[in-house]
BALO-595940 format. One record per residue (C-alpha): residue in one letter; x, y, z. Coordinates in steps of 0.1 Angstrom, whole numbers, plus 2048, in hexadecimal, padded with zeros to 3 digits. Example, Ala and Ser with C-alpha at 12.3 -4.5 7.8 and 13.67 -1.06 7.14 Angstrom:
<atoms>
A87B7D384ES8897F5847
</atoms>
This chain:
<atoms>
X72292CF00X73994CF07X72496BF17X72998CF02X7199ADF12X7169C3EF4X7099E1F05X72B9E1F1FX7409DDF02X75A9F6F03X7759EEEEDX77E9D9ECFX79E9C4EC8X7A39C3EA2X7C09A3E9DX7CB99BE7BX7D2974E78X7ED964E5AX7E893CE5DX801927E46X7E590BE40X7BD908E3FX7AA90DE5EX78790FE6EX77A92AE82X77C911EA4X79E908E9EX7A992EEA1X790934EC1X7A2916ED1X7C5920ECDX7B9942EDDX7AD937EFBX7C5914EFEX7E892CEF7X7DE947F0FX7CF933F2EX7E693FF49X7F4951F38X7EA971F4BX7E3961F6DX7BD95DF76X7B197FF75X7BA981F50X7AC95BF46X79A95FF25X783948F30X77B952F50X774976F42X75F966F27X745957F3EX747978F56X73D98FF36X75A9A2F35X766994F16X74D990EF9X74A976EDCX769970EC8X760977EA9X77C966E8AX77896EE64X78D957E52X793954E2CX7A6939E1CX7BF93CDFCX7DA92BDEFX7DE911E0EX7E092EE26X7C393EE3EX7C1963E44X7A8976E58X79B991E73X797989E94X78199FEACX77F99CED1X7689B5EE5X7749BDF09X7619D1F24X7819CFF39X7959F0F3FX7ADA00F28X7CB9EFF35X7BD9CCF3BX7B49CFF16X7CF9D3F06X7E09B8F18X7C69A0F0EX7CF9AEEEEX7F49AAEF0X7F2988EFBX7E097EEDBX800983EC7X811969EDCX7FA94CEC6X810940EB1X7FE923EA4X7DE915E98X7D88EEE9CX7F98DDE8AX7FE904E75X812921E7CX801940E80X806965E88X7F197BE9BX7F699EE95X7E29BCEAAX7D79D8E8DX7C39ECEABX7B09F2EC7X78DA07EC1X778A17EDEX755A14ED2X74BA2FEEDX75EA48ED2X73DA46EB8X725A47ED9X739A67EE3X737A76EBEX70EA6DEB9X70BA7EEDEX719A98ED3X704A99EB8X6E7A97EC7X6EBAB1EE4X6F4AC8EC5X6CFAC0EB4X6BFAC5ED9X6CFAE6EDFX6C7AFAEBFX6A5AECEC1X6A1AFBEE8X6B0B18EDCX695B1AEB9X674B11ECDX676B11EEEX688B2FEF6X674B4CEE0X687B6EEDBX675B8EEEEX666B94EC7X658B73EC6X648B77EE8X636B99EE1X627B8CEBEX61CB6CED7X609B87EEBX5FDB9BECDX5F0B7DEC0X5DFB74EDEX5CFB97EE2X5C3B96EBEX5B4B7BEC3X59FB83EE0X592B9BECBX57BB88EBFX556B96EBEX535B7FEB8X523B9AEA3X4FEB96E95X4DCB7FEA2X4F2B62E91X512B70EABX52DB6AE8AX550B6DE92X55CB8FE8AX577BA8E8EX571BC9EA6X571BDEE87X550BD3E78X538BE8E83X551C0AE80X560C00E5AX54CC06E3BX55EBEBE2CX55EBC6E34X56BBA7E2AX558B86E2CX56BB68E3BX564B40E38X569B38E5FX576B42E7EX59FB38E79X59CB4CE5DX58FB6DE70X5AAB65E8BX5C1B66E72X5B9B8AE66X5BCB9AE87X5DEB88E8AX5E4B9EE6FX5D4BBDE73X5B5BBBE5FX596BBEE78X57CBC7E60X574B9DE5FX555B8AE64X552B67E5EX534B58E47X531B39E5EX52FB20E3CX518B1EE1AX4FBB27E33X4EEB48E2AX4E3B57E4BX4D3B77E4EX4ECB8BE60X4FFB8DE43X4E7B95E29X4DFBAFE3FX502BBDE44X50ABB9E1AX4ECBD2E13X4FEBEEE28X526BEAE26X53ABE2E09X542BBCE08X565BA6DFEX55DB84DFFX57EB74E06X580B50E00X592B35E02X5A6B24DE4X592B03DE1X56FAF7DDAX55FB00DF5X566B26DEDX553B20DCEX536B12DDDX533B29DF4X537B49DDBX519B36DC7X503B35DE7X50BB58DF0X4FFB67DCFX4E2B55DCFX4D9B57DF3X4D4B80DEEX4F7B8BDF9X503BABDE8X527BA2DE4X53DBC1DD3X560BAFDD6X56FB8BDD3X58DB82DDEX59EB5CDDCX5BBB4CDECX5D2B39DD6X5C6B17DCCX5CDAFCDE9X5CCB13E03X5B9B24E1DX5B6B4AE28X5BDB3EE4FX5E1B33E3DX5ECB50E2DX601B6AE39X600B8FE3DX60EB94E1FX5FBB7FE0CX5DDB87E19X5E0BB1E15X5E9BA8DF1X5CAB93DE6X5B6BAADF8X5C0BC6DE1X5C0BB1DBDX59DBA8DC8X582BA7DA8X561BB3DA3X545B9DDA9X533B9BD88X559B94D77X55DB77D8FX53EB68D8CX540B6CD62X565B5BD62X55AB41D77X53BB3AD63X529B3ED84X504B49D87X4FBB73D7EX4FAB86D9FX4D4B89DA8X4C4BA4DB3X4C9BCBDAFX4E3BE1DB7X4E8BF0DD6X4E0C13DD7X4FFC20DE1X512C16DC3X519C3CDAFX50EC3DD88X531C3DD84X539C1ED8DX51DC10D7FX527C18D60X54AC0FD63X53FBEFD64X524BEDD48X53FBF6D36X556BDED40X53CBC4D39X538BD2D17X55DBD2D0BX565BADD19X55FB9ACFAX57FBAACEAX594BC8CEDX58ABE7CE0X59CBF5CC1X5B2C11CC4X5A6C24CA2X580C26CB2X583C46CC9X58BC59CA9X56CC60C9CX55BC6FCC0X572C88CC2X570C93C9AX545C8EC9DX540CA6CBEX557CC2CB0X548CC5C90X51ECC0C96X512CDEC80X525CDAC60X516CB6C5CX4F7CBEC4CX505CDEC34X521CC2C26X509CA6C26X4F1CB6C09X50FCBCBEFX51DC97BF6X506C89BDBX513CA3BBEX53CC94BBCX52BC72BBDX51CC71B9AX53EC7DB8BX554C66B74X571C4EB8DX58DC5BB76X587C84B78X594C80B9DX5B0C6BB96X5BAC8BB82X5B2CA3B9AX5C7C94BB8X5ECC9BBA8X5DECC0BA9X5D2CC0BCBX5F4CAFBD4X609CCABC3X5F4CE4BD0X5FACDDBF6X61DCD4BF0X621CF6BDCX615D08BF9X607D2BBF5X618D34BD1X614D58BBFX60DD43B9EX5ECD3ABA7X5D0D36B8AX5B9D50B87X598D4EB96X588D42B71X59DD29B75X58FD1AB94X572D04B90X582CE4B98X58BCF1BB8X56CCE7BCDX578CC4BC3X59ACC8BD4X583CB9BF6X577C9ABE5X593C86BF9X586C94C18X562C83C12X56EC5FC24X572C75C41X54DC84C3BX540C62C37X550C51C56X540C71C6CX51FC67C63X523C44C69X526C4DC8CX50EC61C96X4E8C53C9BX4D8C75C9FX4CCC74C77X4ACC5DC76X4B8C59C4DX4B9C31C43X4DEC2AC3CX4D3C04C33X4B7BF3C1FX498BE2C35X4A4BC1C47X492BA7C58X498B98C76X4AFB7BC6BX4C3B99C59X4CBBABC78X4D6B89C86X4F0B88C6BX4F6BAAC6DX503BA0C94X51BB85C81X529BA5C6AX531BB9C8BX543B9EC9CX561BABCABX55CBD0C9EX54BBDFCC0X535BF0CAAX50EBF4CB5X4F2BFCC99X4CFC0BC9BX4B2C03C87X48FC17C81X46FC02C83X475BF7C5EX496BE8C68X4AABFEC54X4CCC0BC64X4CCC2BC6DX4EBC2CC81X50BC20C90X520C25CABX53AC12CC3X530BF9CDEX539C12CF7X521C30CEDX506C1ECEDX4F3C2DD09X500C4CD03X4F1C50CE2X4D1C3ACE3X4C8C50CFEX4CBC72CE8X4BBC60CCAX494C56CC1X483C3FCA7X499C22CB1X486C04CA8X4A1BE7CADX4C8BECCB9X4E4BCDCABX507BD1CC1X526BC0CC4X523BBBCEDX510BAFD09X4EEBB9D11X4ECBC6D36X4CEBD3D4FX4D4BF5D41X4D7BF5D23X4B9BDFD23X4A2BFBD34X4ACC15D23X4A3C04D05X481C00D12X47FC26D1CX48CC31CFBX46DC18CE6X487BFFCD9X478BDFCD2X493BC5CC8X4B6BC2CDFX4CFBA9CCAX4F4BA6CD8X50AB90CDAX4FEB80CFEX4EBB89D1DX500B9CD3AX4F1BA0D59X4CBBA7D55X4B4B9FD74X48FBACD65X48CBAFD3BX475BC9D35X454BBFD2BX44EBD8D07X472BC9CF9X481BA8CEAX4A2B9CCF3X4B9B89CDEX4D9B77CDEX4F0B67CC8X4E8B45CD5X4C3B48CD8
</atoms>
């Protein structure tokens, strides 16, 4: 069996063979090596360069059609150039195949080091750009490297727990609340040192501590475990001002400056975040140095969330506070244009409609004939009447005694209307105003018995309540109430 040295093959013979009758494989070997011994003297014997490696395997494809044979033959050589193609030449000198003619024609001769040359050159282009991406950093690349490293080591262990913070902790009134420590490393990469790290759902008591006297962000992390952890914080005592969340799937230690300075400043309230996720009510009070106005910016906001607030409802305020002293002098005559026939004021309104589109006219009537004039303001008395729907200064019944189960459905009638409506002790209706002047005027008004709004009952509205001797609180649900006064009755649309 013929020796063939793949790995020192350095060129390929390619032969094309014609045969004028059908052959085997063997029978074209054996004219190969029996028509070209010595041929080429020793040196060249095909055999002897068989069995020393320096000629491989002859490989012969043959096909058979129409009495003839044709086929490829391929001869691999680890000789020289020149010895090569004289091996190569003296192929064409077979001129016969057992009993056949034949014809042996060279097509080429390959260098198989050509596609080892073109994949090394390949390949030292693939090592070169990556030496030149990673291993060699530009001067910019090496300074962030020692920024980062610097920021890092800024790192301080603050607290009896020793949490991983940021220098600026103590000096900021501000801070934000981390999961762990990659994700306080990666705020002082970039540039936010106001950081501690929560260490976990554990609750520990440097950071209670630290929530009562700077304003909190709790910035968490866009999986389950932030909302866990939120859920523990609120009920562990934390006073929480801010959340902030990374998008869903990720982690804040993953996010990049720019990411991270924008969630930072679309970050929500906590009592809205802990509503929308249908989380547990914050517990416990306020911290002292919230303002009243922020307070009530946010009552407010928990007010109007059940549906947007009509554009036609700020009319009224406006029209009730400039005119408080002609109420009562136009209130006692209202009863008097009442009790006259409908049609007499069909007939007076083409009048009062040429009369203003007439202008001031020198025909005017007389003075004797002037006593239909007064009624000339009868379209005006909607106006009147939607005035004194407003107000809840009057103590005057504007609806017939109810019962409890009719101020329930009284809460279905307002549904959507952000209207609010005061009872006396008789549960008759003695007022109405919007959602949003509730406190307002409950606290300028006495005798209120029981109060029906479209809106959610919060701490303090609740209290005042109590102060002002209301009894009965229906709305539509419960907001954010830690202690119910004992002297009142809460109730919701559910229960």
């Amino acid at each position: 069996m013929a020796k063939t040295y793949i790995d020192t093959v350095k060129y390929l013979v390619y032969t094309n063979v014609e045969i004028g009758g059908l052959v085997e494989k063997p029978d074209v070997v054996g004219a190969i090596f029996g028509q070209t011994e010595g041929l080429l003297g020793d040196e060249l014997d095909l055999r002897d360069l068989q069995k020393n490696g320096r000629i491989g395997r002859i490989e012969v494809d043959l096909s058979g059609r129409d009495g003839k044979t044709t086929g490829v033959i391929k001869i691999p050589s680890s000789l020289d150039m020149v010895e090569t193609c004289i091996i190569a030449a003296a192929l064409e000198t077979v001129d016969r195949v057992g009993p056949c003619e034949a014809r042996l024609k060279i097509t080429k001769v390959e260098d198989t080091r050509n596609q080892k040359r073109k994949q090394l050159v390949d390949r030292a282009k693939l090592l070169l750009k990556t030496l030149l991406n990673t291993e060699i950093p530009e001067s910019k690349e090496i300074s962030q490297l020692v920024r980062d490293e610097v920021k890092t080591a800024e790192i301080v262990e603050y607290g009896p727990d020793r949490l991983p913070a940021g220098p600026a902790i103590d000096r900021s009134n501000e801070v934000v609340f981390v999961e762990g420590r990659a994700d306080v490393v990666n705020m002082l990469k970039n540039d936010i040192t106001n950081v501690i790290a929560i260490g976990g759902a554990k609750v520990t008591r440097t950071i209670v501590e630290l929530s009562k006297k700077k304003e909190v962000t709790l910035f968490l992390d866009g999986d389950r475990g932030g909302d866990i952890i939120l859920n523990e914080l609120a009920q562990g005592g934390v006073d929480i001002d801010f959340v902030s969340r990374a998008p869903a799937g990720l982690e804040v230690e993953e996010l990049t400056r720019k990411e991270l300075i924008k969630f930072l400043r679309n970050r929500t309230p906590f009592e809205q975040t802990v509503k929308g996720k249908g989380g547990p009510e914050r517990r416990g009070a306020e911290a002292p140095r919230f303002r009243q106005q922020i307070a009530e910016a946010r009552e407010r906001d928990a007010i109007r969330e059940e549906a947007p607030e009509p554009r036609l409802e700020a009319r009224p305020e406006p029209r009730f506070e400039a005119r408080p002293e002609p109420r009562p002098e136009r209130f006692e005559p209202r009863p008097e244009p009442r009790m006259e026939p409908h049609p007499e004021p069909r007939m007076e309104r083409p009048a009062q409609q040429d009369f203003r589109r007439g202008g001031k006219r020198r025909d005017m009537p007389s003075p004797a004939d002037l006593p239909d004039v007064p009624r000339i303001d009868m379209p005006e008395e909607p106006a009147l009447k939607i005035q004194e729907s407003t107000p809840v200064a009057a103590a005057t019944p504007l609806s017939p005694p109810l019962d409890k189960e009719g101020l329930m459905k009284e809460l279905d009638s307002l549904a959507n209307t952000l209207k609010a409506r005061f009872y006396n002790g008789s549960y008759e209706r003695v007022g109405e105003v919007p959602v949003r002047d509730v406190i307002k005027s409950l606290s300028e008004t006495n005798g209120v018995h029981a109060i029906v709004f479209d809106g959610i009952i919060t701490q303090r509205l609740a209290d005042l309540a109590s102060k002002q001797g209301v009894k009965l609180l229906i709305g539509l649900k419960i907001g954010n109430v830690n202690k119910v006064p004992d002297n009142i009755e809460i109730v919701t649309k559910n229960k």
